[in-house]
Phi, psi and omega in degrees: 000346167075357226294137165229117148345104175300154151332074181278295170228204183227094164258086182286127167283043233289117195258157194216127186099177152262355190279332157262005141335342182224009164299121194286114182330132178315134159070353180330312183248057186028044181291323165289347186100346177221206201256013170316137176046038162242142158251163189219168181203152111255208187167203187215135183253041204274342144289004192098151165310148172139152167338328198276013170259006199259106190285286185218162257227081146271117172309152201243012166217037159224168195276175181290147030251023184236337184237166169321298217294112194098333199309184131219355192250170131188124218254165182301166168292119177077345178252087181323002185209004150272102174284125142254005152245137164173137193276172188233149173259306184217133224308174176200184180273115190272142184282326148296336201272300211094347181263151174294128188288315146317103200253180191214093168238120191048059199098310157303121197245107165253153202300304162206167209224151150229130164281133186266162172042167172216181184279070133296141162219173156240153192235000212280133160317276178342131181286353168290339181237356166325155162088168186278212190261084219247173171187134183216173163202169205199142186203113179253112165227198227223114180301105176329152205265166183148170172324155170275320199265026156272108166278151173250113221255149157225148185220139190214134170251133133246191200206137173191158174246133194210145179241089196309121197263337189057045161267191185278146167321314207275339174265026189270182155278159161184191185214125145211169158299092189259059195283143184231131170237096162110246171257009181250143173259129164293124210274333183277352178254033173255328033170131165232162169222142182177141238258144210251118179263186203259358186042052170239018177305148187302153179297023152245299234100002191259179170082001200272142178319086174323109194286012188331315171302317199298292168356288221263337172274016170252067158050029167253149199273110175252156204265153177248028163221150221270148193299152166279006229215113162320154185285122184275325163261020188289133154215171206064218171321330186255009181282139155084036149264162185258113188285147145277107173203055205226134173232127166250175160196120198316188171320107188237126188263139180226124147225190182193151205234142217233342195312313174305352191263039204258114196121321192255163198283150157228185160195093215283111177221134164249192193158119198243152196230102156312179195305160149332290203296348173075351154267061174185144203269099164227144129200200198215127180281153159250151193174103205238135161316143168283359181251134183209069165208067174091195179292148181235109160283156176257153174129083240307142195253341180267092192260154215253117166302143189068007193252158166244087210260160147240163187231130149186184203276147119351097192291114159284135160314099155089096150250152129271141203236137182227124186257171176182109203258172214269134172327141196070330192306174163221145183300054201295005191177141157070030144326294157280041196219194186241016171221124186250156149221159218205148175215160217266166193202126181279154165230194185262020168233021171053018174255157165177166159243131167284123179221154196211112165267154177215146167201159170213213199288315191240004143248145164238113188232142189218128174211163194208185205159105222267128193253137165243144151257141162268170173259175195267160147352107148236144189305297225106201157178108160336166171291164178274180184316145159224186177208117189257183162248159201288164185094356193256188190256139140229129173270150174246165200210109150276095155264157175070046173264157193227140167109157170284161189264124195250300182236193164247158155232105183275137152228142182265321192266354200047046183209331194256163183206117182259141196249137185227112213271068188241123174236035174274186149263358193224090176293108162266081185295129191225131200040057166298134200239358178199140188308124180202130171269127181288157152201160169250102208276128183249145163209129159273057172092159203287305192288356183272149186306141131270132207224150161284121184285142143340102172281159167249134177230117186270131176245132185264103160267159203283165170267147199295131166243126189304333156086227189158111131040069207243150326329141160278341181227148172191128208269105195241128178270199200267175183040017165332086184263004187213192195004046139284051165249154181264113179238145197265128153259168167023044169281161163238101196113204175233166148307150168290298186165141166312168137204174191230168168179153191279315188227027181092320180257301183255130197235153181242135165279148167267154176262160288359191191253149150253114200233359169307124166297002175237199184172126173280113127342106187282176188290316190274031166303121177232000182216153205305128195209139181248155179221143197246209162205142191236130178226141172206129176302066232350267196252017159286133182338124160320104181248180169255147176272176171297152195285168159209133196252130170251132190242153236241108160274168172259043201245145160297137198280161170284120169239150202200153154225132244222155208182100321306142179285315177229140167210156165261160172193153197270174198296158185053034179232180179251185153234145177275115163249148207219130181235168157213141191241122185248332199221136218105160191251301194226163170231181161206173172219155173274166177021062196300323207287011166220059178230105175265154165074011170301008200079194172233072121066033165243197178231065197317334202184156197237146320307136167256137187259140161252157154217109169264156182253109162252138154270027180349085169289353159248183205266151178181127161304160222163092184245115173277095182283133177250147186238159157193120182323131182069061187188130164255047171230123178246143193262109198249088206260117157274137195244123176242089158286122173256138178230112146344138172288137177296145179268136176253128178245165221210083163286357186098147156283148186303136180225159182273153177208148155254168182292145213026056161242138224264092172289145146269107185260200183199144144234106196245189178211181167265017189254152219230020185273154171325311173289339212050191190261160124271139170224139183236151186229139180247117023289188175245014196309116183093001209243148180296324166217154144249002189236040227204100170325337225211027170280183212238119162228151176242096176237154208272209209281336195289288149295112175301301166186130206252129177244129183274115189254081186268129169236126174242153188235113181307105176316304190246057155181021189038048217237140180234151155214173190198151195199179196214146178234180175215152183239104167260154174223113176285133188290357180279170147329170162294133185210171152236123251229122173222071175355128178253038188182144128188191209208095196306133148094015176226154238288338180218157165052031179269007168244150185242125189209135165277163183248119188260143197231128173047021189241118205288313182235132179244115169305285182248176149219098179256135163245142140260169178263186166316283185317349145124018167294129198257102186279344213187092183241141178219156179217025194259113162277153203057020173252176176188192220249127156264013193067021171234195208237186134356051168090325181276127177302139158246147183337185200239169198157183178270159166218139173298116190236112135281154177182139163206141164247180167255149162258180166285359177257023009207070168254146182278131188235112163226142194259126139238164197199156151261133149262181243203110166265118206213121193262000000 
């Protein structure tokens, strides 16, 4: 845009020495935060680019709203709740770009940023409000005095979103750059950017080709995320969509040397612009070095042996660039660019220098930067794993690391990671309370890989807790031989070993060790005993549980023996249960009620024999509880009857056969046990086997019809079932049988169905109506028509019937006909 700026106000920087000779103008890199000793303006370009765009005016020495001084907002022209100049202190994410609005490049960390724009646009036709969005700043001062040939350097990265408007290049959006000395502009420190067309736009302006190879080798991006702003040239189908068509380009470093200007007034001014036409969006971040005292590389003073680092310059406009790297290195890229890349080769005094001329038509600048190499980054390996108890300390030791410790890494999960801001070599972890692993993050100098050290993994065990005894009181008769156990609760650790004691204070460990949580009250026990538990958490103190105390009836425990403890029986069958009461007064039994011959629950005289009858139809438990006066304790035998699943067979459906034709049966059951059934069929008339799930009959003129009595038997538990099938046999051919009446909804002959006779497969059975309407299709034998449509009785009249099967010699048998339907 070229813009030169009126005299708002004169702010001489004024230098003294040669030690300010290369000092950089106040707030130049928005270092107070705001726009002091910037001047600013916006405006509308709908007249074009050029001075006659610049709307209104802020002074750089008075405060807002007319001035600079303190700012940090300053909003578009007219739009009073849009910022379009403003400054940023701190980074964020740019939402098309993706780059950070604060940049960090090859080292160089700069500071604060200004945005230039916003995606505002405007469309309005009238010429007072036509064209887009214009926003600039400006810093005008006096080049410190000194030699001409020392330079005095500005050096700036920008960024910009640029939205392709499909104009002629010159009407596009953009950002540029401006240096001014009096009324002139330097044309090699001018630089403009804005996405470049094919200038084949329509006679409205629209429509010109997008140059995209030229784009993307001036460094733009295109973004996958869609203008905020409707399609402006949109008509039909495409009117009001939102395009993708917003292109960016990161973070770019610019200088230009100032030095022949030494003594004299300048003037810095940027400034980003929407479209002519006012519908498309740009704007740009700025971000100017704090140094102006010649060229600077950027880039690591540590060079990492074997790495592949880069290094660079601050590009000059048009420049040519020339390097010169350390004996060995080799050069992998960007000989001619401001941006190298290189990759290191050690030599024997581990030293080099980097050196870079860059010159174009009004600067020559030369700089250098003396390299040490290092060897690469080793890790290490944290100490080794340990086991603490929760709550202890653990140190930790990185040895045989070659680089400094930049952080710790803590994990519980080994997928989550906690940053731990220790840069020893020795981490003291303080009340660790969960099992957690360390490392250690290594660097051998700023270019070498960072690597993760061999972690150590501290395992925490939780502290112990001693739990307690259940029953805590428990009453034991003499000769107790069963339900006396002792179970450890609500411990923390595993057991250790038991111990006992005659009155609660001096306790005997047991020998062997007992480490079981539970423990049986042996029978020859005879005197009152507490008992204990020694419990430990892996290396945390050992604690005890609460005690249980027993105490000694002097009465006998109920003793019995029992006869089968577990049996099977097939369903709907019994079980014999057989008991002897050796020692007791009364009994009972549980789930009396499908138990005969169980008694009357006394005990007349010792030894008593029981025999009860269960009849279970499910798997069901039988617990004979035995008693014997003055013992609280009862003695309790279980009988476990398992009953076999009923077997169910499954013989096939009744079926027709004609005579000397092959029947094929089938008989399957539900049962799933490993061996399977045997199956037998009764009579054996016709049959090839009987004793075969799957036989074959054959029958003459002698037999009318066989109903099949099929059993099947369980191999490994002989359990039966059994179901029937019927055969009828006809003296005819293979045929289809078709009724010529019937009558839906009534006590007989209410279903209309064919009868297949010798016939393996039936293709079709079709109904029509009068009208040739297919009311009713099956390729199913034995299904058939109830006379209705999609649920509705239909009349009652003749209807048209098809029908074909296959026989078993595999002839085709087909049939049509009419029938009667009669309601």
């Amino acid at each position: 845009m070229k813009t030169l700026l009126p005299v708002f106000c004169l702010l001489i920087v004024c230098f003294s020495g040669s030690a300010q000779s290369q000092v950089c103008p106040l707030n130049s890199n928005y270092s107070f935060g705001d726009l002091t000793h910037w001047q600013a303006y916006t405006g509308n370009n709908g007249s074009g680019n050029g001075p006659g765009a610049i709307k209104q005016t802020y002074d750089s020495s008075v405060t807002p709203p007319t001035g600079t001084l303190g700012a940090t907002t300053i909003y578009e022209y007219n739009l009073p709740s849009t910022a379009g100049i403003q400054i940023l202190s701190t980074s964020t994410k740019d939402l098309f770009g993706g780059f950070q609005t604060i940049p960090t490049i090859n080292g160089y960390k700069y500071t604060n940023t200004i945005l230039l724009g916003s995606t505002a646009i405007t469309r309005a036709s009238n010429s007072s409000t036509a064209g887009g969005y214009v926003r600039g700043v400006s810093y005008r001062f006096t080049v410190p005095a000194g030699p001409p040939n020392v330079p005095y350097t500005m050096t700036y990265a920008y960024a910009m979103v640029l939205e392709n408007g499909t104009h002629n290049s010159n009407d596009q959006p953009l950002f540029e750059a401006t240096l001014t000395i009096g009324d002139s502009v330097v044309q090699c420190a001018s630089p403009r950017y804005f996405l470049p067309t094919f200038n084949d736009a329509t006679p409205q302006n629209q429509r010109a080709t997008l140059d995209s190879a030229l784009a993307k080798s001036q460094g733009f991006k295109w973004s996958s995320r869609a203008s905020p702003n409707a399609n402006p040239n949109g008509q039909g189908a495409g009117a009001g969509q939102h395009l993708y068509d917003v292109w960016y380009k990161d973070w770019t470093e610019v200088t230009f040397d100032l030095g022949k200007f030494r003594g004299q007034q300048v003037v810095l001014t940027f400034e980003t612009d929407n479209c002519v036409p006012g519908g498309h969006f740009a704007y740009s971040y700025i971000a100017l070095r704090n140094t102006c005292g010649g060229l600077q590389i950027s880039g690591p003073q540590s060079a990492c042996i074997g790495n592949t680092l880069t290094y660079s310059i601050p590009a000059l406009t048009g420049a040519n660039y020339s390097w010169q790297v350390p004996s060995g290195w080799t050069i992998m890229a960007g000989s001619d660019s401001n941006l190298l890349k290189v990759q290191v080769v050690d030599n024997p005094t581990h030293t080099g220098t980097i050196s870079v001329s860059e010159q174009n038509s009004c600067a020559l600048l030369n700089t250098s930067l003396n390299v040490t190499m290092v060897p690469p980054t080793i890790a290490g390996t944290v100490n080794k794993d340990a086991e603490i108890c929760s709550g202890d300390n653990a140190s930790l030791v990185l040895t045989g690391n070659r680089g400094s410790v930049l952080n710790w890494l803590s994990t519980t999960d080994g997928r989550n990671y906690t940053t731990i801001s220790d840069t020893t070599p020795t981490y003291n972890a303080v009340s660790l309370t969960s099992t957690t692993s360390f490392v250690a993050v290594v660097q051998n100098g700023e270019s070498c890989t960072i690597d993760t050290a061999a972690a150590a993994k501290i395992l925490v065990d939780p502290q112990t807790v001693g739990g307690a005894l259940s029953p805590s009181n428990f009453q034991f008769c003499l000769n107790q031989d069963k339900d006396a156990l002792l179970r450890l609760t609500g411990q923390v650790g595993v057991p250790v070993n038991w111990r006992s004691s005659p009155d609660g204070t001096n306790w005997t460990d047991f020998a062997p060790p007992d480490t079981d949580s539970a423990y049986e009250i042996p029978s020859s026990l005879n005197q009152n005993t507490f008992y204990q538990v020694i419990v430990q958490s892996g290396v945390c103190p050992p604690k005890i549980s609460g005690p249980a105390a027993i105490d000694i009836v002097p009465v006998a425990f109920p003793q019995a023996t029992i006869d089968p403890a577990d049996t099977l029986i097939c369903y709907n069958t019994k079980a014999t249960l057989n008991a002897k009461i050796t020692m007791g007064t009364n009994y009972s039994w549980t789930n009396a009620n499908t138990l005969s011959g169980q008694g009357d629950g006394t005990v007349p005289s010792l030894p008593t024999s029981l025999q009860a009858t269960a009849s279970p139809l499910s798997t069901t438990n039988y617990v004979l509880n035995v008693e014997n006066a003055g013992c609280p304790n009862p003695r309790k035998d279980t009988f476990h009857v398992r009953v076999y699943m009923p077997i169910l067979v499954n013989p096939g459906k009744d079926t027709s056969v004609v005579i000397n034709q092959p029947l094929q049966l089938n008989a399957s059951s539900n049962d799933t046990a490993a061996l399977g059934d045997d199956f037998t069929w009764t009579p054996s008339i016709g049959l090839d086997n009987p004793d075969i799930a799957n036989p074959i009959g054959i029958y003459t003129a002698e037999t009318d019809s066989v109903r099949y009595l099929v059993t099947a038997t369980s191999k490994a538990y002989g359990c039966q079932g059994t179901a029937e099938v019927l055969v009828k046999v006809f003296k005819t051919g293979p045929d289809i049988f078709v009724p010529n009446a019937f009558t839906p909804g009534g006590p007989t002959n209410n279903i209309f169905r064919p009868i297949a006779v010798g016939i393996s497969r039936l293709q079709y059975f079709r109904v029509y109506n009068r009208w040739g309407q297919l009311v009713f299709s099956t390729s199913q034998i034995g299904q058939g028509w109830d006379g209705r449509l999609n649920g509705q009785p239909l009349p009652s009249g003749g209807y048209v019937w098809v029908v074909q099967g296959i026989s078993y010699s595999n002839h085709v048998v087909f049939h049509k006909g009419v029938m009667v339907l009669v309601r």
